[in-house]
C-alpha positions in Angstrom: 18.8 -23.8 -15.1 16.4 -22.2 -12.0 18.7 -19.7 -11.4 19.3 -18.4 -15.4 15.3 -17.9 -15.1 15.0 -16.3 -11.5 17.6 -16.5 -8.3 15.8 -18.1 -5.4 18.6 -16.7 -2.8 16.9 -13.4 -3.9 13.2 -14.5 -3.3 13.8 -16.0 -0.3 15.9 -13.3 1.2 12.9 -11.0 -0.4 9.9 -13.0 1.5 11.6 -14.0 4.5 14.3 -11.4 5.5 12.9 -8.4 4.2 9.2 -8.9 4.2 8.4 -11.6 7.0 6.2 -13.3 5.0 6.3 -16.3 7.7 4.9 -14.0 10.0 1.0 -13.8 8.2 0.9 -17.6 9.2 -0.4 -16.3 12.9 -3.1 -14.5 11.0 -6.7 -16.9 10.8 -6.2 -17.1 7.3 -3.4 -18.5 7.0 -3.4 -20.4 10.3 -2.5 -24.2 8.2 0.3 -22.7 6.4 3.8 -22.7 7.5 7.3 -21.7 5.6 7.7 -25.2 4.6 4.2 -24.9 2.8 5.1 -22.0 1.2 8.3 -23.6 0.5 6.6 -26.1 -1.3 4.8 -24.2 -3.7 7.3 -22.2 -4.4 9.1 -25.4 -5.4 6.0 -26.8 -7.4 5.6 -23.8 -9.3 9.8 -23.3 -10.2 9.6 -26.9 -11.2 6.4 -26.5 -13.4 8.0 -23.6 -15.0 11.3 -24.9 -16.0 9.7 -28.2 -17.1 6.8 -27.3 -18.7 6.9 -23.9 -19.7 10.3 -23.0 -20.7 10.9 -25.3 -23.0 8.4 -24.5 -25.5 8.8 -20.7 -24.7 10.9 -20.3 -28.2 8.7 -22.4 -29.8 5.5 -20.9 -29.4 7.1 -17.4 -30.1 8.3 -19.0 -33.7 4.8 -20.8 -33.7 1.8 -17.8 -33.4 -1.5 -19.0 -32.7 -3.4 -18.9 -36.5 -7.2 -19.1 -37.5 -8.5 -21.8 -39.5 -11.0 -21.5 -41.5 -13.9 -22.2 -39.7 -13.0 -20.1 -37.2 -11.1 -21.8 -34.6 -7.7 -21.1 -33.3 -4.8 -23.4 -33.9 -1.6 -23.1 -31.6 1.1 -25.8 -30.6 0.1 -28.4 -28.1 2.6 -27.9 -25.4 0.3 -24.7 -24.3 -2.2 -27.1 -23.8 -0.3 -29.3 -22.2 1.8 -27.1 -19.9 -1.8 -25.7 -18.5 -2.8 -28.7 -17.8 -0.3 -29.8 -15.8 -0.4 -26.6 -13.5 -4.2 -26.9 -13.3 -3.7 -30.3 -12.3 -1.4 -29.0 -9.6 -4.1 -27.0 -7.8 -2.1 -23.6 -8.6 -5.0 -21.9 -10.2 -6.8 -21.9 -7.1 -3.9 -21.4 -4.5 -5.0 -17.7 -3.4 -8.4 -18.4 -3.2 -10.9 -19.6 -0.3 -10.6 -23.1 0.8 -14.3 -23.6 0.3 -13.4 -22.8 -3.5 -11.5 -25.2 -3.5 -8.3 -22.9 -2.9 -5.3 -23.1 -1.1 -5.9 -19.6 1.3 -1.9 -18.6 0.3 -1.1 -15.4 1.1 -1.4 -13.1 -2.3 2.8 -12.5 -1.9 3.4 -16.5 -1.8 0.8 -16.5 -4.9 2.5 -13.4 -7.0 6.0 -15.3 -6.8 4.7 -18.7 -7.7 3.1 -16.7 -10.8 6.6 -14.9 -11.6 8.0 -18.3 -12.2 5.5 -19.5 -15.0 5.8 -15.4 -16.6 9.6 -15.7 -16.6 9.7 -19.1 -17.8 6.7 -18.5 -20.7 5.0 -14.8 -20.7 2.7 -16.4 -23.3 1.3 -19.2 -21.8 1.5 -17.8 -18.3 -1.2 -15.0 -19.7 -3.8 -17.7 -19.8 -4.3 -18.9 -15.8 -3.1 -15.3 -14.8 -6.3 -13.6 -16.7 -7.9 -16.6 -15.2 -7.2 -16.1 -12.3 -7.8 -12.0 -12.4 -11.7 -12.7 -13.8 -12.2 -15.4 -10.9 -10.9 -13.0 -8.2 -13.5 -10.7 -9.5 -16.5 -13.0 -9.8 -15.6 -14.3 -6.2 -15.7 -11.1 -4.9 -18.9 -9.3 -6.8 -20.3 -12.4 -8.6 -23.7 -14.2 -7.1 -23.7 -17.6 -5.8 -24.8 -18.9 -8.9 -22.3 -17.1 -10.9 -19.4 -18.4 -8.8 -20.8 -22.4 -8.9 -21.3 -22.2 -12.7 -18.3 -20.0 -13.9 -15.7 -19.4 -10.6 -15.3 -22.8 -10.0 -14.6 -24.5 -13.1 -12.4 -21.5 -13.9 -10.2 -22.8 -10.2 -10.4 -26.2 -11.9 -8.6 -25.2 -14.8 -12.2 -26.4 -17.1 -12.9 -22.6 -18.3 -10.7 -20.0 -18.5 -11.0 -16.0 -18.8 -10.7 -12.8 -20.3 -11.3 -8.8 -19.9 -13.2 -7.4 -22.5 -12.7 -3.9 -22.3 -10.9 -1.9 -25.4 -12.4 -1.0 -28.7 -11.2 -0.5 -32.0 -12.4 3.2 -31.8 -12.0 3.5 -28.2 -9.0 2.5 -26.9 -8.3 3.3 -23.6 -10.9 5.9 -23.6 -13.8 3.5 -22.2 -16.3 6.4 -22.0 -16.1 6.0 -25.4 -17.1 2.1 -25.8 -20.5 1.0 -28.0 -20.6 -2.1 -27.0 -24.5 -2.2 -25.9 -26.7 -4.3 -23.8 -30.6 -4.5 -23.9 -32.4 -6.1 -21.0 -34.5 -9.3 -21.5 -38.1 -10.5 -20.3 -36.1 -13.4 -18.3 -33.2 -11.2 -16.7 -30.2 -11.7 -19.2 -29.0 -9.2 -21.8 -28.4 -9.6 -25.1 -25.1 -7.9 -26.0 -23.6 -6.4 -29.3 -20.4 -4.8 -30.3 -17.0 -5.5 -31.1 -13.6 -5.8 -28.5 -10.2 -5.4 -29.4 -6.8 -6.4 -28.3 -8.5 -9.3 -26.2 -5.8 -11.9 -25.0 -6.8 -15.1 -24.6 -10.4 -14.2 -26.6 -10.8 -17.6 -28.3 -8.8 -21.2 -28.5 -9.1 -25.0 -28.0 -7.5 -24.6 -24.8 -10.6 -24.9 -22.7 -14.5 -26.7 -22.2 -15.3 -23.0 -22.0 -14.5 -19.3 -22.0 -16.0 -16.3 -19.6 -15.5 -13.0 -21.1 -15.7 -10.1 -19.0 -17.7 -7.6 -21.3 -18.2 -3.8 -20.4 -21.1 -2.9 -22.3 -23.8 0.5 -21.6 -27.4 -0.1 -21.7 -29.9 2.0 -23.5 -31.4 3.9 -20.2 -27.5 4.6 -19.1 -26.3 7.7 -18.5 -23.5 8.7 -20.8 -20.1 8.4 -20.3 -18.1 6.0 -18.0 -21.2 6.0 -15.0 -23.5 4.2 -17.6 -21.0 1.0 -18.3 -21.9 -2.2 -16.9 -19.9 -5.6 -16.5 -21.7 -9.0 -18.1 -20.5 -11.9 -18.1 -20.6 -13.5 -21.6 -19.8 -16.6 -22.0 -18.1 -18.3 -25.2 -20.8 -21.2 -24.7 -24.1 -21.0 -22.2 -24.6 -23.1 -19.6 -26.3 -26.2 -19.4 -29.8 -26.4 -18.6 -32.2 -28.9 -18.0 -29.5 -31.3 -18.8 -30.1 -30.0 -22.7 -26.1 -29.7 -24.4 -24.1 -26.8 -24.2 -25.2 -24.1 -26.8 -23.1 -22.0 -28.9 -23.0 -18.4 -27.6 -22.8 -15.3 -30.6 -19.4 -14.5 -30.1 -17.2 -14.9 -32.9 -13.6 -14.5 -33.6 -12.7 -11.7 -36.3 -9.2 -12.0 -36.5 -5.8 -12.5 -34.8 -3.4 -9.8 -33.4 -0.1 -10.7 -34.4 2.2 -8.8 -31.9 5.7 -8.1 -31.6 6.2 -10.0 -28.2 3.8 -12.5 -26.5 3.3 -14.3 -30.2 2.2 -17.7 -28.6 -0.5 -16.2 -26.6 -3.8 -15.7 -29.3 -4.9 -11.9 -28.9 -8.4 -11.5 -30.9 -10.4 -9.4 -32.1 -14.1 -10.5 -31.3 -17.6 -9.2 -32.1 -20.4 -10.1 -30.2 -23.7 -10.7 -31.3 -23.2 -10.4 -34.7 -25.8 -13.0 -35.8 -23.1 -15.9 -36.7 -24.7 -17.8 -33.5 -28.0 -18.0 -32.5 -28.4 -18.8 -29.0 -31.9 -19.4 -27.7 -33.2 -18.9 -30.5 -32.2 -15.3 -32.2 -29.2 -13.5 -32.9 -27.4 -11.6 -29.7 -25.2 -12.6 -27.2 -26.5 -13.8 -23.9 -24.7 -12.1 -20.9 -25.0 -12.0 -17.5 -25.7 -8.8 -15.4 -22.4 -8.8 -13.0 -23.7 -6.6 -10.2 -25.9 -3.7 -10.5 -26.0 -1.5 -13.7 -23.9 1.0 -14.0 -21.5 -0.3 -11.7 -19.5 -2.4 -14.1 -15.8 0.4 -14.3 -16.0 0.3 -10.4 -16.1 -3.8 -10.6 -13.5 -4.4 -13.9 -11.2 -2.3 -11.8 -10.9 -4.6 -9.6 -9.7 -6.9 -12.2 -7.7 -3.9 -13.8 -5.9 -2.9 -10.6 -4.9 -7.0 -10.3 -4.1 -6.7 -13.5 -1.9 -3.9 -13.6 0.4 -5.2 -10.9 0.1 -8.4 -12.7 1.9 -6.4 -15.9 4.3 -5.0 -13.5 5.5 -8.6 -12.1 5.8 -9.9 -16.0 7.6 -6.8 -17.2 10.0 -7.5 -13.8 10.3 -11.1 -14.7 11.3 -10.4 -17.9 13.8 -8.0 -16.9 15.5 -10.2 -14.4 15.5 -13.2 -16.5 17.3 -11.3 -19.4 19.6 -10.2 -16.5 20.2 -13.9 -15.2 21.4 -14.7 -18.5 23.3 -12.1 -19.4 25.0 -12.6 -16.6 25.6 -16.3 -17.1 27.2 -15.3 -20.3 29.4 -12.7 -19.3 30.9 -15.1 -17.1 31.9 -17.6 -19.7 32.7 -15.4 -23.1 36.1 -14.4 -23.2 36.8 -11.3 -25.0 39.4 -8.9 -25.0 41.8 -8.1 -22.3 42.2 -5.7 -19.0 43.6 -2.4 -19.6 47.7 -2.8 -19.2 48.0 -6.4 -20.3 50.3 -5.8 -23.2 50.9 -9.2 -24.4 48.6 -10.2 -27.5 49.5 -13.9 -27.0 47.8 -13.7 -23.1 44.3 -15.4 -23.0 41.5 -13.3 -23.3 39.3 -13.0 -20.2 35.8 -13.3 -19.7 33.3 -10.3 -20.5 32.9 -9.6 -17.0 35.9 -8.4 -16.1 35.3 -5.2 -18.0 34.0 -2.3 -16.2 31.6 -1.3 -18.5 30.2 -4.9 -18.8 30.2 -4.7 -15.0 28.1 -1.4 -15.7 25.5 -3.1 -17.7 25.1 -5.8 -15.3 25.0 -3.4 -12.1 22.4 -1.4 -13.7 20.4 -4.2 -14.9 20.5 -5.9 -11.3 19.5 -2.8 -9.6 16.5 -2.4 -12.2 15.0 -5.4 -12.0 15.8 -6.6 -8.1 14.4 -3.4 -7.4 11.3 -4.0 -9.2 10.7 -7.6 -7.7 11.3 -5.9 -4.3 8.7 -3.6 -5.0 6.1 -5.6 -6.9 6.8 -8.4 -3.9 5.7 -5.2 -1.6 2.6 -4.3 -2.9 1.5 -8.0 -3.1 2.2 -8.0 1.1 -0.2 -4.8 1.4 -2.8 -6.8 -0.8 -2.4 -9.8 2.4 -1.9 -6.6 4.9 -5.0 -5.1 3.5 -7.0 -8.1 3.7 -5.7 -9.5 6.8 -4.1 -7.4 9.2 -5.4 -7.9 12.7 -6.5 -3.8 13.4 -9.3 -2.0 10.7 -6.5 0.8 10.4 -3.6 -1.4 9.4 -6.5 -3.1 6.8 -6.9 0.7 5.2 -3.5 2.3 5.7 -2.9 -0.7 3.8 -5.2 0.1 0.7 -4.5 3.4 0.5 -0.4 2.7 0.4 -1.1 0.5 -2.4 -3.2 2.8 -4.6 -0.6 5.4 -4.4 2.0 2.7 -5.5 0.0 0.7 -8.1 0.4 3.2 -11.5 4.0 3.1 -10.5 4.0 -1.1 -9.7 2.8 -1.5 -13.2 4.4 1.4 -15.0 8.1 1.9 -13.5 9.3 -2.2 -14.6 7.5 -1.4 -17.6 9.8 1.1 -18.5 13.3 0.3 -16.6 12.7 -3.4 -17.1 12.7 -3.4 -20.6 15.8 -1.4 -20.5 17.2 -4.1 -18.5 15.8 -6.0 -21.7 18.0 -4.2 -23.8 21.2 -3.9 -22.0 21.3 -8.1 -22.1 20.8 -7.3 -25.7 24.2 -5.3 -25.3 26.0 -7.6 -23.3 25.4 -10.6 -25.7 27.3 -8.2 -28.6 26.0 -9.6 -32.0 24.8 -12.5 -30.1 22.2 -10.7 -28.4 19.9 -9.5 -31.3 20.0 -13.2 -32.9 17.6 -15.8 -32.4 19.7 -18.2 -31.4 19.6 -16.5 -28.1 17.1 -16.1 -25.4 17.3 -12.3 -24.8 16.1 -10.7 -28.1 12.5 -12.9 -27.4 12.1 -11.6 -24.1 12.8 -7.7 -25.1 10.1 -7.9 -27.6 7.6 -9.8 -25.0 8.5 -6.9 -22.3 8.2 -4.0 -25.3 4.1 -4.9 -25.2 4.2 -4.2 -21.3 4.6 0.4 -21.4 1.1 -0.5 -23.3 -0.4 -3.2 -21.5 -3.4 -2.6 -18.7 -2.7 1.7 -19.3 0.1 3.3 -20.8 3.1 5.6 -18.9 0.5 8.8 -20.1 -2.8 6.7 -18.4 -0.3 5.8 -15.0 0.8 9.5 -15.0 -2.4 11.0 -15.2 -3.8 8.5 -12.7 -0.5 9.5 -10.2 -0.6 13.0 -10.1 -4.2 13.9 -11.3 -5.6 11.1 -8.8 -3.2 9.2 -6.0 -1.2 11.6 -4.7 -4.1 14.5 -4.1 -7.1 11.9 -3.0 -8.6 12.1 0.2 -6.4 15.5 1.0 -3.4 13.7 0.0 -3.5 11.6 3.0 -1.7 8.2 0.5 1.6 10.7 -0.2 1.5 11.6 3.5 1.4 8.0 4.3 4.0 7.2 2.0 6.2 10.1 3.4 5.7 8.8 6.8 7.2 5.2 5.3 9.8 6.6 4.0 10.7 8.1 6.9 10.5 5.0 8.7 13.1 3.6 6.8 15.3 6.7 6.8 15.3 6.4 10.2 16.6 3.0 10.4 19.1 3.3 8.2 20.9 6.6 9.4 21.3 4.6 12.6 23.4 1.9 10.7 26.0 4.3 9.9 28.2 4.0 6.4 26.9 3.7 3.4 22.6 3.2 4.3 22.9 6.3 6.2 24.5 8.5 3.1 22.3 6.6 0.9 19.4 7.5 3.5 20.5 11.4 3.5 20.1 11.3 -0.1 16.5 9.9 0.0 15.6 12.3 2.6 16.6 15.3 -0.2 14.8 13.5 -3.1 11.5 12.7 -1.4 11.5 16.3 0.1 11.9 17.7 -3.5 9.0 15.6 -5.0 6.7 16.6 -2.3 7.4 20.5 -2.8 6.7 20.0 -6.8 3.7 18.3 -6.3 2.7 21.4 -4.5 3.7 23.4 -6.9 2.2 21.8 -9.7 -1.2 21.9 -8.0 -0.3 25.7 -6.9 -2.0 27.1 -10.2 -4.8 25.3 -9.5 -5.1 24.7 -13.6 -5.5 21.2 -13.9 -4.0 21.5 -17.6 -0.7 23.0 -16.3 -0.1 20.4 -13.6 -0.8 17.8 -15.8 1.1 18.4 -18.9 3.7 16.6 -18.0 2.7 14.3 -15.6 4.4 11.2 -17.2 7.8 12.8 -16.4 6.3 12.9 -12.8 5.8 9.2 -13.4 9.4 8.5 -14.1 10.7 11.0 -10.9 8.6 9.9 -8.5 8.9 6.1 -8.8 12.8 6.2 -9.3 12.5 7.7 -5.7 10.2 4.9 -4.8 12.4 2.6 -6.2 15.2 4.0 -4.3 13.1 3.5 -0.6 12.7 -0.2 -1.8 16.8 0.0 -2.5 17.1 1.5 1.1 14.8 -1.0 2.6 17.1 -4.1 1.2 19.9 -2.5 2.7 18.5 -2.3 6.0 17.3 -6.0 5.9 20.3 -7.0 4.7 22.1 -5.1 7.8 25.9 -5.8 8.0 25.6 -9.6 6.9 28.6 -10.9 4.6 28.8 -12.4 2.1 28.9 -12.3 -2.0 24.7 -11.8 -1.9 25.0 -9.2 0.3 27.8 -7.6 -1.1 25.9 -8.0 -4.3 22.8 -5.6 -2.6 24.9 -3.2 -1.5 26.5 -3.2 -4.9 23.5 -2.9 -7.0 22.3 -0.4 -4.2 25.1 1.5 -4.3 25.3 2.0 -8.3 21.4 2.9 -8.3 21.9 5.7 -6.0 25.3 7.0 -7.7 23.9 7.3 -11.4 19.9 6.9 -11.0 18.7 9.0 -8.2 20.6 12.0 -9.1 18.5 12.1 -12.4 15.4 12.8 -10.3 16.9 16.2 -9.3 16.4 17.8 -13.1 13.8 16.1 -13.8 11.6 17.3 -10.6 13.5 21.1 -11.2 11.8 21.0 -15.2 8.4 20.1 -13.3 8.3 22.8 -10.9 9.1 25.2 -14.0 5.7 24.8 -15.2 6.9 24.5 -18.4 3.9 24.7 -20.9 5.7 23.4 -24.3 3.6 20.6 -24.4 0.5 23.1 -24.0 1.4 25.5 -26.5 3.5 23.4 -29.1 0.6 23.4 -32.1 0.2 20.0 -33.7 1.1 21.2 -37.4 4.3 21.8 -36.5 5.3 18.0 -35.4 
């Protein structure tokens, strides 16, 4: 069953042949570790997912979270059960310090053992992965009382976390948030407003719950510079050895989504006077930080959080592949082109070329993606840990150029994958009795999750590719290059393929020039989520040239398999990118000039 969820031949050629991920454990930080530890997670977490999470997946979609009448949240108790036994496991704290109580794993090792709980159960997976994202954050901005009181317990699995950043008004427009927070005489805050779309925002699951509020305070300057992060807290802490005390934030209402049905999404007022904490209406938070600060800090979170989205919209992908390709090897249907003879046995799905053309371009979507996701987590280690202070920053940079297309490019291509195991199932697919229907509607949520294609686009162009004089698309280029290099030495196929990439990169670099040539921000950015969808097929294309390379002229059906899926991305996906980057450099203005009353 592993292998219908993800293919471990694929990991381990993606962490060990490719990537070298045995090689951090000469680093300090990982000094204990060894393949066989990694191993050994990796195993843990596949088993935890296939026993504990997948079998409820169905269930929980069928059975949504609902809110009693007094307010709390009432869901099926294999969630609770499942988390438990991964907390138990020490998994919640395997990236983080040993004097955490964490494991030190490199952040690649951590992002696959995640994959398998996301693939297995996107719903319950969102609990310890938000968990996880507002712990990271704490440990890295939080003070030391902050990180004893709400880090740790978060690492035991006690408390768990949210983000708490979109309004009903709002949106992604955070400049826009009135969620306020008024300084007290003791040195909390007492916060009011209401957050939206907040997964995770209330259960049973949990002793507690730490919201990550963004909230401006009176004496703020307007705008995004006057938001601040608090830390907000479903119930205060202990003092004085007095009982916990009820914080004011209250549950509104349940979201009931499309996809991710087993994970409670709330919408949540704070300090609306249902609770009195301390004594008056409010809720208590917890300055995170200085003031002011708080977008700088949450993107910290958000940036984790994006390439988290990216990973669950890959996992999706490629466990709706894994099954559609299980089934096409067992329906029969039909028979090859010549056989006359009605009475010869049909054959199985598979032997069709145009089932063969679903499953190619499904395989070379989502392998690409985990190649590429798996890349970014190695320049979050690299970044981190690399011996030299340049390697650390050439590091940082490379991965803000590539996170709006980590998160947004599965998003997109990964929930076509979605769809094409729809197609391959036939009638099959869009029934429940089927896996694959559940898992395009939990990846549909994912082009809107942590910033839509528009947000990424905006953030690619208008941001990534022009900051710091461009020097991130230089040092991409300069990759790229790199592997161009190696591959025109291997002759055959990765040196046509590598020709090709050489073209495409060239042409994105000249129209990002040329959309900045106006020097009218409007014009260059009208259509900047095309730009999206150009520039990270290219990208994904480098990652397809890269597992080439690594895969070198090794035999074999896995190989052959690379070189297939390679082979078929390159011969109908790359050759899009040519139009698409031509209609860019055009300027075209339609979306500019095209007056609203006529849509």
């Amino acid at each position: 069953m592993t292998d219908d969820v993800l293919c471990k031949r694929d990991l381990e050629f993606l962490l060990y042949e490719w990537l070298d991920i045995g090689a951090l454990t000469s680093r300090e930080r990982f000094a204990e570790h060894s393949r066989e530890t990694f191993d050994a997670v990796l195993e843990l977490s596949a088993d935890i997912a296939i026993k504990e999470f997948a079998p409820h997946n169905k269930k929980a979609d069928q059975n949504q979270p609902v809110m009693r009448p007094d307010g709390t949240v009432e869901m099926i108790d294999e969630v609770g059960h499942a988390l438990e036994i991964f907390a138990k496991a020490g998994l919640m704290s395997g990236q983080f310090d040993e004097e955490l109580g964490g494991m030190q794993l490199p952040a690649t090792i951590a992002r696959v053992a995640m994959a398998w709980l996301q693939a297995a159960n996107a719903s319950t997976a969102s609990y310890p992965l938000l968990t996880m994202a507002n712990a990271n954050l704490l440990a890295e901005y939080g003070t030391a009382s902050q990180i004893d009181e709400y880090v740790r317990p978060m690492l035991e699995g006690r408390y768990f976390g949210t983000m708490c950043l979109s309004e009903p008004q709002a949106g992604s427009s955070l400049a826009d948030i009135t969620t306020r927070a008024i300084r007290q005489d003791d040195g909390t805050y007492r916060v009011a407003g209401t957050k939206m779309w907040i997964s995770g925002g209330d259960h049973e699951l949990s002793d507690n719950i730490v919201h990550l509020v963004l909230a401006k305070t009176p004496d703020g300057p307007p705008g995004i510079k006057g938001i601040s992060l608090f830390i907000v807290p479903k119930y205060l802490p202990e003092a004085n050895g007095s009982s916990r005390e009820r914080n004011d934030v209250t549950l509104i209402g349940l979201n009931h989504k499309m996809g991710n049905r087993g994970t409670a999404n709330t919408h949540l007022a704070f300090g609306d006077g249902t609770h009195s904490p301390r004594g008056k209406a409010g809720a208590v938070g917890f300055l995170v930080g200085a003031e002011g600060r708080g977008l700088s800090y949450m993107f910290h979170m958000m940036n984790e959080a994006r390439v988290g989205v990216g990973m669950l919209a890959t996992v999706l992908g490629y466990t709706g592949y894994r099954k559609s390709l299980a089934y096409a090897k067992v329906r029969a249907q039909g028979r090859p082109l010549g056989v006359k003879d009605p009475l010869s046995p049909p054959v199985p799905i598979i032997e069709h070329p145009d089932v063969r053309r679903m499953l190619l371009a499904q395989k070379s979507y989502v392998e690409g993606a985990m190649a590429l996701n798996l890349y970014c987590a190695r320049l979050v280690d690299d970044a981190a840990t690399a011996p030299e202070s340049d390697a650390r920053a050439a590091a940082a940079l490379l991965l803000d150029v590539l996170t709006p297309i980590a998160k947004s490019w599965p998003s997109q291509w990964c929930l076509e994958a979605n769809s094409l195991a729809i197609q391959v199932h036939g009638g099959y697919g869009y029934t429940t009795d089927y896996d694959v229907e559940q898992h395009y509607r939990d990846n549909r949520l994912n082009p809107i999750h942590e910033g839509t294609h528009g947000v990424q686009g905006l953030d690619l162009l208008g941001r990534k590719v022009v900051m710091q004089g461009g020097a991130g698309m230089v040092l991409l280029g300069a990759e790229i290059e790199k592997t161009i290099g190696r591959a025109s030495e291997l002759g055959g196929q990765a040196a046509a393929q590598a020709e090709q990439l050489g073209a495409a990169w060239t042409q994105v670099v000249d129209t990002t020039m040329r959309l900045w040539s106006t020097g009218d921000p409007a014009v260059a950015l009208a259509n900047s989520s095309l730009y999206l969808e150009s520039f990270g097929h290219v990208v994904i294309a480098w990652i397809w040239l890269e597992q080439l390379v690594a895969a070198g002229d090794r035999e074999g059906s896995f190989y052959d398999g690379k070189r297939a899926a390679a082979r078929f991305f390159y011969t109908f996906e790359l050759p899009k990118v040519a139009q698409q980057l031509t209609t860019l450099a055009s300027l075209d203005t339609l979306l500019l000039d095209t007056d609203p009353n006529c849509l």
